[in-house]
N, C-alpha and C positions, 0 to 999 in steps of 0.2 A: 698609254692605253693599248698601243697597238701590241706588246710583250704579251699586256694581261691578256690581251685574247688569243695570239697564236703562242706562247709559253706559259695558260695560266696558273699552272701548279708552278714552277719554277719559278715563279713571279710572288709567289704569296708566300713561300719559303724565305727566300732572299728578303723579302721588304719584313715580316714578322719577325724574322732571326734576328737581325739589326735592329726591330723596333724593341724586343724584348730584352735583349743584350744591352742596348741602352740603359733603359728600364734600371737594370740588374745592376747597372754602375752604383744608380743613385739609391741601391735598394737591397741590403747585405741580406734583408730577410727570406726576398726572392732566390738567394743561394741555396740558402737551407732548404729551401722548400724542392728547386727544381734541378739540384746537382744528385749525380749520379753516388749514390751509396751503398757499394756492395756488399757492404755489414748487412745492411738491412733489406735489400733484394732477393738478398741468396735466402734470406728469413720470409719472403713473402711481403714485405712491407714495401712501399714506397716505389712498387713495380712500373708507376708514371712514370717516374725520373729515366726509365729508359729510351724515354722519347723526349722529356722534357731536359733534359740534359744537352739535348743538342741544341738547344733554344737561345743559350746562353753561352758567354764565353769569359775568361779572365782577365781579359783588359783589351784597349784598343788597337795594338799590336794583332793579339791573337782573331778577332774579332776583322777586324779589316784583311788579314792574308786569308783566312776561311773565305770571306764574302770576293774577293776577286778572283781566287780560286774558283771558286759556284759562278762569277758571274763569267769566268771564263768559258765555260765547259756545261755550266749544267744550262743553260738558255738553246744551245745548239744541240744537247743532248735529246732532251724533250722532242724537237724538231722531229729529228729521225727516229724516237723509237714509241714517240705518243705519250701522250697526259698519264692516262692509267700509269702504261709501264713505269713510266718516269718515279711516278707518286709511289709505288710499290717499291721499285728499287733505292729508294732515296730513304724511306719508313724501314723497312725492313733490312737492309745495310744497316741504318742508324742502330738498330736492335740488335742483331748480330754481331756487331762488330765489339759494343759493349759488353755479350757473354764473357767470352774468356776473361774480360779484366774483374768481372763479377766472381768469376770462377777463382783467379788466381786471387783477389784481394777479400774473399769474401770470411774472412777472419782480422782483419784489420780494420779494429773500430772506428779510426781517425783518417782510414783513405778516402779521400772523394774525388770526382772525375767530371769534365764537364765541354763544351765544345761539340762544334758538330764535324769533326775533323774526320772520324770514319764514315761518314753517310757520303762526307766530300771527297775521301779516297773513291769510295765506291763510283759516283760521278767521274771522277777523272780517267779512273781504269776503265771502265763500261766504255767511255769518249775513245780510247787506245785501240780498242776492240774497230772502229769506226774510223780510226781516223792513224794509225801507227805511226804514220809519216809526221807529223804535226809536229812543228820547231815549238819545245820550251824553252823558258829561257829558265836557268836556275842560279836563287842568289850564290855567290861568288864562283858562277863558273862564267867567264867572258864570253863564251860563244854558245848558239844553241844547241840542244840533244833533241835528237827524236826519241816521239815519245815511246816505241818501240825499246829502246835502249833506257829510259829512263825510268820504266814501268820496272824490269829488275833489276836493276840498283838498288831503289827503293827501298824496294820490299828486304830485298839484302841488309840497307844500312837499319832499316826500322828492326829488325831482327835482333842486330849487332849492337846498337840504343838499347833496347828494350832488356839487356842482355847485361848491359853497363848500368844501367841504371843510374846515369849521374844531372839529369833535369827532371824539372816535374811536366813531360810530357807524355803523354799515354801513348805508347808509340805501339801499341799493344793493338790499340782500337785504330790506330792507321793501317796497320798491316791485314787485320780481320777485315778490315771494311774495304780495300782493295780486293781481298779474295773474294767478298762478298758481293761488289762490282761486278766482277767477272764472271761468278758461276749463274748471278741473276741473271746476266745480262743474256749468256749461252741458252738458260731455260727459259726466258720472257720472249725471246727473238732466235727462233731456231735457225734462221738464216744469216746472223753474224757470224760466226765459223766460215763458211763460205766467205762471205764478201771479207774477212781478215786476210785469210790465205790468200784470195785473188787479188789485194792491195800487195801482198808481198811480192807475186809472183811479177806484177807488173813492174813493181820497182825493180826487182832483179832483169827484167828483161831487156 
């Protein structure tokens, strides 16, 4: 109870995603309905799934790294930059980061896309802006990166992935939705710029 009142957007994201994504396990119909399909986007159709698409995920692998990701970063996020912003940047990431894959796949009848992995890039980049120094740990690296240093790699390797194209992961809407993190985050909160550089500056000194 005490989340829902001082993180309540971030609280009802997390607890809905999981509760829908469940759901979706036992419910192939709910795919059709809330997977992202840029056949039929880019035609005007099926424009919800820009938002419902993040609701759901493709198994419980995908589904639990999404949600400890969020609940790493997006509960402390909230904190500092407030409920609105939080809910705008977190909506509208979502939405933006699935254009370009609308754009690039919007003639391929049979592509569909689903997760909320770019709203959660967007989350963890906006957290970097805040917080640079912060030890991740990333699977098979043995010791931690800051998150300064891990912010472009990233977006490097999601480039270099998205490039190769040899899994079925949209690394397309990770990369949009990091940049999309960042530029909301610059116009939501004109004084993160400041406080970024004056976290560097202290670390250097």
């Amino acid at each position: 109870m005490e989340s829902l009142h001082e993180t309540p957007v971030a609280s009802i994201i997390f607890l809905f995603t999981i509760v829908t994504s469940l759901y979706a396990f036992s419910n192939p119909d709910l795919y059709g309905k809330f997977m992202l399909h840029p056949y039929s986007v880019s035609r005007r159709y099926k424009l919800h799934t820009l938002i419902t698409s993040g609701l759901i995920h493709a198994d419980w692998m995908h589904l639990i790294f999404n949600m400890v990701t969020f609940w790493s970063f997006g509960f402390g996020l909230e904190k500092v930059i407030g409920s609105v912003n939080f809910a705008i940047l977190y909506f509208v990431s979502l939405i933006l980061s699935d254009i370009p894959t609308v754009v690039r796949h919007k003639n391929d009848m049979w592509y569909n896309s689903l997760g909320a992995s770019g709203a959660i890039s967007a989350v963890l980049f906006s957290y970097i802006l805040y917080s640079p120094f912060t030890s991740l740990y990333i699977m098979l690296i043995p010791i931690p990166v800051w998150a300064i240093v891990f912010g472009p790699l990233y977006l490097v390797y999601c480039v270099y992935a998205s490039r190769e194209a040899r899994d079925n992961i949209n690394h397309d809407a990770h990369f949009f939705g990091a940049l999309s993190g960042l530029i909301l985050t610059v116009l939501l909160v004109p004084g993160v710029i400041p406080h970024f550089l004056n976290q560097i500056m202290l670390k250097l000194a």
